[in-house]
TORKOL-4160 file (C-alpha; in steps of 0.2 Angstrom, whole numbers, padded with zeros to 4 digits, m for minus):
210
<pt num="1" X="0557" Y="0554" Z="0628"/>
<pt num="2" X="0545" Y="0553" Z="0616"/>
<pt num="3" X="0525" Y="0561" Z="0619"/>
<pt num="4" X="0520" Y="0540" Z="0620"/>
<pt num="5" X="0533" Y="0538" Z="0633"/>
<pt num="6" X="0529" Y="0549" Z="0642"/>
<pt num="7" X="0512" Y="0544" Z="0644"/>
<pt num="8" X="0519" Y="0525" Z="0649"/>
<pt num="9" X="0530" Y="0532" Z="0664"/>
<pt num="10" X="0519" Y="0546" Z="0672"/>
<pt num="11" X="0507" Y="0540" Z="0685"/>
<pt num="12" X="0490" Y="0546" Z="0687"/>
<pt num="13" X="0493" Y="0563" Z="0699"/>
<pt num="14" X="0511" Y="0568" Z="0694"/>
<pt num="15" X="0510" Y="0586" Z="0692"/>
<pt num="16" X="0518" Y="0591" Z="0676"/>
<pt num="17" X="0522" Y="0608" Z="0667"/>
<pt num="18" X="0510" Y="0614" Z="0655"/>
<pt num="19" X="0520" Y="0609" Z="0639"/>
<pt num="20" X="0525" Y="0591" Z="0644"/>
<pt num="21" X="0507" Y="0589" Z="0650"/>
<pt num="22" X="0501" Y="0593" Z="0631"/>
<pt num="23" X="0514" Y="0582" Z="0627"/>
<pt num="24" X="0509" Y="0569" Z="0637"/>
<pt num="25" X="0492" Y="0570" Z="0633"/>
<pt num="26" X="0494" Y="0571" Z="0615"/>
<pt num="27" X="0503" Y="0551" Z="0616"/>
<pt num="28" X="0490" Y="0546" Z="0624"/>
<pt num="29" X="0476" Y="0552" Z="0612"/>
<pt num="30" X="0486" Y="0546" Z="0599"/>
<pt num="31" X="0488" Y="0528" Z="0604"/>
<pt num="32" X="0470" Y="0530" Z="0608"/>
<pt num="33" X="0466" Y="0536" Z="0590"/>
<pt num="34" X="0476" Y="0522" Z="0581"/>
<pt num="35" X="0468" Y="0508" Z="0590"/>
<pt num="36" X="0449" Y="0514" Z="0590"/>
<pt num="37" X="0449" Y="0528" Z="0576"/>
<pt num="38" X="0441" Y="0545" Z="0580"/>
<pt num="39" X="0422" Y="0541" Z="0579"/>
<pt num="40" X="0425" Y="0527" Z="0594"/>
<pt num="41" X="0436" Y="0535" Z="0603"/>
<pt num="42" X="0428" Y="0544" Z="0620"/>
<pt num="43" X="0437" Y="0559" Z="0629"/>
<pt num="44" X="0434" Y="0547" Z="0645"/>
<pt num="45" X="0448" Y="0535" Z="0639"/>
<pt num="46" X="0460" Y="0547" Z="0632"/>
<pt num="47" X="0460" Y="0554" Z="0651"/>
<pt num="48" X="0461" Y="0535" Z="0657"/>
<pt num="49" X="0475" Y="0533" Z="0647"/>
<pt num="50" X="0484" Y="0546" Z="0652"/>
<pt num="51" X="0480" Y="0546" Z="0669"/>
<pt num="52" X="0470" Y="0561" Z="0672"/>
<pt num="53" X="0457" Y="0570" Z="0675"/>
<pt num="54" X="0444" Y="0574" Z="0660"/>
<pt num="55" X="0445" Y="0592" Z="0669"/>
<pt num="56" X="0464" Y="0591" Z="0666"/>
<pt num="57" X="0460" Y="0586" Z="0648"/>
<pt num="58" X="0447" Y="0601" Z="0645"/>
<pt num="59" X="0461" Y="0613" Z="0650"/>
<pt num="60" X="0473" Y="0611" Z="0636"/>
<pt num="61" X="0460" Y="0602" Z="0623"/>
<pt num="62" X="0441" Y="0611" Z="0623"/>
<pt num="63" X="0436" Y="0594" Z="0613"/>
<pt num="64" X="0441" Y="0579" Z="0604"/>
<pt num="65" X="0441" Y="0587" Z="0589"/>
<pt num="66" X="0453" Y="0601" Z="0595"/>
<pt num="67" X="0463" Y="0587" Z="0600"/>
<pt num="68" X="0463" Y="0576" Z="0584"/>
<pt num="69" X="0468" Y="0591" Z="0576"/>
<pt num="70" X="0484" Y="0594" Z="0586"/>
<pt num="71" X="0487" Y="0579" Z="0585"/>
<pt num="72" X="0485" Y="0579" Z="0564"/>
<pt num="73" X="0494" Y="0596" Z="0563"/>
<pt num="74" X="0510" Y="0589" Z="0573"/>
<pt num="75" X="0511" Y="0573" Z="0561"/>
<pt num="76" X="0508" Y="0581" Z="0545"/>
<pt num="77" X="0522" Y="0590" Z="0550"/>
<pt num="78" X="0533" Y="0578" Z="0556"/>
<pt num="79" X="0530" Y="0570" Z="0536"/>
<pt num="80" X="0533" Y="0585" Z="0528"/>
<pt num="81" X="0550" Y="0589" Z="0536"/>
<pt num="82" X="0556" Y="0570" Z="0533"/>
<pt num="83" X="0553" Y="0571" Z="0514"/>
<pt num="84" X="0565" Y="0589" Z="0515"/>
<pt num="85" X="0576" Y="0582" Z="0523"/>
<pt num="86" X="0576" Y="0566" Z="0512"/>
<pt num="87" X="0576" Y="0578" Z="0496"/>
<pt num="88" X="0592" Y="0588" Z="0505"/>
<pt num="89" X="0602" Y="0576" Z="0510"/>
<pt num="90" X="0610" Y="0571" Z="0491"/>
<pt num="91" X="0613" Y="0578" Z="0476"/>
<pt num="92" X="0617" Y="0563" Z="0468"/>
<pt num="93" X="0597" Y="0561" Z="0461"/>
<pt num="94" X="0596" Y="0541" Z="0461"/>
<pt num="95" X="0599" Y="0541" Z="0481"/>
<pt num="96" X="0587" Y="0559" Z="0481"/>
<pt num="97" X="0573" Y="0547" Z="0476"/>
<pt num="98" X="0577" Y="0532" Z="0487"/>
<pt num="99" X="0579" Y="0544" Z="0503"/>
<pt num="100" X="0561" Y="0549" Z="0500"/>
<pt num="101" X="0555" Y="0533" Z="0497"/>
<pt num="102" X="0564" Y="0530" Z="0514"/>
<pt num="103" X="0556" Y="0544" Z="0521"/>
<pt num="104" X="0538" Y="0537" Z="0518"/>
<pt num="105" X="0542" Y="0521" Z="0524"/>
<pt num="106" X="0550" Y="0525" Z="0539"/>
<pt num="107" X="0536" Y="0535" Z="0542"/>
<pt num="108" X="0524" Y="0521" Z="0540"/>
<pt num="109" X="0535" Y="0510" Z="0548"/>
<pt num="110" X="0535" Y="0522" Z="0566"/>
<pt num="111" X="0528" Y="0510" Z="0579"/>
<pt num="112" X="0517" Y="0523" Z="0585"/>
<pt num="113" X="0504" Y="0521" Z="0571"/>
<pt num="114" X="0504" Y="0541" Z="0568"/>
<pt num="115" X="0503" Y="0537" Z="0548"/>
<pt num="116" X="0484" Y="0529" Z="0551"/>
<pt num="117" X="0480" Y="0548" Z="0555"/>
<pt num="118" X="0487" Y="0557" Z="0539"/>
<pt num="119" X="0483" Y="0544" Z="0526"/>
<pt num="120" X="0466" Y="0530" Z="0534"/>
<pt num="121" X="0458" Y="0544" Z="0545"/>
<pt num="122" X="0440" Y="0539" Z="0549"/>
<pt num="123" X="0436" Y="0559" Z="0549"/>
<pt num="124" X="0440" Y="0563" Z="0533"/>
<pt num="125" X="0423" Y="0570" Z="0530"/>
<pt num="126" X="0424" Y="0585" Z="0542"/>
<pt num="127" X="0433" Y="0597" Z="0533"/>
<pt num="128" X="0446" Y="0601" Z="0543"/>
<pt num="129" X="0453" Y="0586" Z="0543"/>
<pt num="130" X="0451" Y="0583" Z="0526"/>
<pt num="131" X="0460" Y="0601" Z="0521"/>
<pt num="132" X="0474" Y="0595" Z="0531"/>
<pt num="133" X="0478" Y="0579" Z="0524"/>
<pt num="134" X="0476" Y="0587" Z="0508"/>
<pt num="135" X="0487" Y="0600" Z="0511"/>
<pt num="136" X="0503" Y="0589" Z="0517"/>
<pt num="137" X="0501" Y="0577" Z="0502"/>
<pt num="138" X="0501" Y="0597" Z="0491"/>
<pt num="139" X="0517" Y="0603" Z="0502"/>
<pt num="140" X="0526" Y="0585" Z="0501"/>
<pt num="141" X="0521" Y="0585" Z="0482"/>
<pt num="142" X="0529" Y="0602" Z="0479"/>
<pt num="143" X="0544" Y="0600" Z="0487"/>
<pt num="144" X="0547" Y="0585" Z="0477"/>
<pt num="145" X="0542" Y="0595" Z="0461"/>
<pt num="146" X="0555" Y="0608" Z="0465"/>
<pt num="147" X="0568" Y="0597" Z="0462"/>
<pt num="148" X="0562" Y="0588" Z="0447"/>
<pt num="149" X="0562" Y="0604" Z="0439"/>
<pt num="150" X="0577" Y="0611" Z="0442"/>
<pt num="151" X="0585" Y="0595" Z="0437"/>
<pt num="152" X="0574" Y="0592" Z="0424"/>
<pt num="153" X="0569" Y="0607" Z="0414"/>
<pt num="154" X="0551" Y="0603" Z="0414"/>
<pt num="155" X="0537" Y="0616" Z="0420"/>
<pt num="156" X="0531" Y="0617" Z="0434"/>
<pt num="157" X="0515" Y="0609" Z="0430"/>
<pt num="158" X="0524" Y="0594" Z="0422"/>
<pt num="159" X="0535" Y="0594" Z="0437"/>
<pt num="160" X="0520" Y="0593" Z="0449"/>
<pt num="161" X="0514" Y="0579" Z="0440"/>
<pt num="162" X="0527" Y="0567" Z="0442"/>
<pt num="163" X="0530" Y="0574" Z="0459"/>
<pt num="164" X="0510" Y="0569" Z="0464"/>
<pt num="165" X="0515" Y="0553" Z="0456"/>
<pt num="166" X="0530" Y="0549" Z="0467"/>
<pt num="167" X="0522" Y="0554" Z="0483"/>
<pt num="168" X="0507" Y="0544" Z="0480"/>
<pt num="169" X="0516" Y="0529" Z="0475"/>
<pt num="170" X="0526" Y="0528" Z="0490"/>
<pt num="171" X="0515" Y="0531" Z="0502"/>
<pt num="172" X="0504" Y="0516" Z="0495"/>
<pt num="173" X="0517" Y="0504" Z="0494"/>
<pt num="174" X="0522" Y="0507" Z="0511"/>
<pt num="175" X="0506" Y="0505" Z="0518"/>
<pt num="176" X="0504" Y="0489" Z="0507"/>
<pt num="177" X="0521" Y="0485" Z="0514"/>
<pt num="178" X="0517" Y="0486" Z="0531"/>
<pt num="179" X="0500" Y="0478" Z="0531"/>
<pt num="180" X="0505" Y="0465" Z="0521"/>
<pt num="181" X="0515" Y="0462" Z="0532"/>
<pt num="182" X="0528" Y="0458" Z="0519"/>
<pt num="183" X="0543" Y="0447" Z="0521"/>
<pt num="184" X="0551" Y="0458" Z="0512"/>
<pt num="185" X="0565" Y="0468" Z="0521"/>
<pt num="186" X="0562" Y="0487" Z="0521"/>
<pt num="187" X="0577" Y="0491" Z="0514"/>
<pt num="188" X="0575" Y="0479" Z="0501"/>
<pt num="189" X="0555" Y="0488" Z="0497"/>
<pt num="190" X="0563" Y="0505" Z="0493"/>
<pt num="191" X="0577" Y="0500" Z="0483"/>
<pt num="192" X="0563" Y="0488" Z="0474"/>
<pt num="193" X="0551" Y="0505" Z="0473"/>
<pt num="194" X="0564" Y="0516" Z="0470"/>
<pt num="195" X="0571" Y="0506" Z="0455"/>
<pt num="196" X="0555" Y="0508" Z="0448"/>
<pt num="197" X="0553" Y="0525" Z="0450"/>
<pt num="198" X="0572" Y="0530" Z="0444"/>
<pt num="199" X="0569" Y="0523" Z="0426"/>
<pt num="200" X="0555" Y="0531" Z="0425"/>
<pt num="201" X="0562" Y="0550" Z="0428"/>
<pt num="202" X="0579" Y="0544" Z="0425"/>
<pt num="203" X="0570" Y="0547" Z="0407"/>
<pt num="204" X="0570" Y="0565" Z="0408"/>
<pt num="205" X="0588" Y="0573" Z="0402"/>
<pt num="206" X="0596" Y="0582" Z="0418"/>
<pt num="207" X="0600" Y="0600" Z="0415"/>
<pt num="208" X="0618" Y="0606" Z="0416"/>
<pt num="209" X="0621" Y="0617" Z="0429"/>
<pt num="210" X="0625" Y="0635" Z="0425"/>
């Protein structure tokens, strides 16, 4: 069950342990979050939603910035992960880059909106926020860069390059994607972006393993 689920099924006074409390507590922020943004979000409706106490709420979040930030920690991570586990699931390097593309897409595509924290934040002026968003677009792009070296020869710098590149482009396009509210199919977006990308770095001579 996920963090938002939860939040749908408990009722107001259901005494919960301490870990699927902050579970539940988080879905609610979150669907909070999405629908308001940060700056007209109040810690009174985040309690509302989950149906508790703003006491309840102090106890495991000191404030609403401690909260956004659990919040944007757990979803970078979530990202992060998917685009490994994208870049680890072939070796064949044309279905490497359309699993990423996936990746992004999927994430974008999650119903629970957690992407409009990571990439449209309304907080991206206080700094931590802003060092997180930055840092998970970095750790995505250099796990990506990894890969284009090693199969390309290129530095790393060069590698980095094109690895920014890729991230960046798919991110936008799912979010362009989704918005749009495109009548195209998802599956049919990726292919579309990831023929795009793929004769671009198809470019780049594969090095023979040793």
């Amino acid at each position: 069950m996920t963090a938002i689920e939860q939040t749908e099924a408990r009722p107001r006074g259901t005494r919960l342990p301490r870990r699927a409390r902050r579970n539940q507590l988080l879905g609610a922020a979150q669907e909070v979050f999405v629908a308001q943004g940060y700056h007209a979000a109040a810690m009174d409706d985040i309690a509302e939603r989950a149906g508790v106490s703003k006491p309840v709420l102090y106890q495991h979040f000191p404030g609403k910035l401690d909260l956004y930030l659990a919040l944007l920690d757990q979803h970078c991570d979530n990202l992060l992960q998917a685009v490994r586990t994208a870049l680890a699931s072939t070796n064949e390097n044309k279905l490497r880059v359309a699993a990423t593309m996936d990746a992004y897409f999927a994430y974008v595509e999650d119903e629970g909106g957690a992407f409009r924290l990571v990439f449209e934040s309304d907080l991206t002026n206080e700094p931590a926020v802003r060092e997180r968003v930055e840092r998970v677009s970095l750790e995505c792009a250099e796990a990506i860069s990894e890969v284009v070296a090693e199969d390309t020869g290129l530095s790393k710098d060069e590698a980095m390059l094109l690895a920014v590149g890729l991230g960046g482009v798919s991110q936008v396009v799912a979010r362009y994607w989704l918005s749009s509210e495109s009548a195209v199919p998802r599956e049919t977006a990726v292919q579309l972006l990831t023929s795009l990308a793929w004769r671009g770095i198809a470019g780049f001579p594969k090095v023979a393993p040793e």
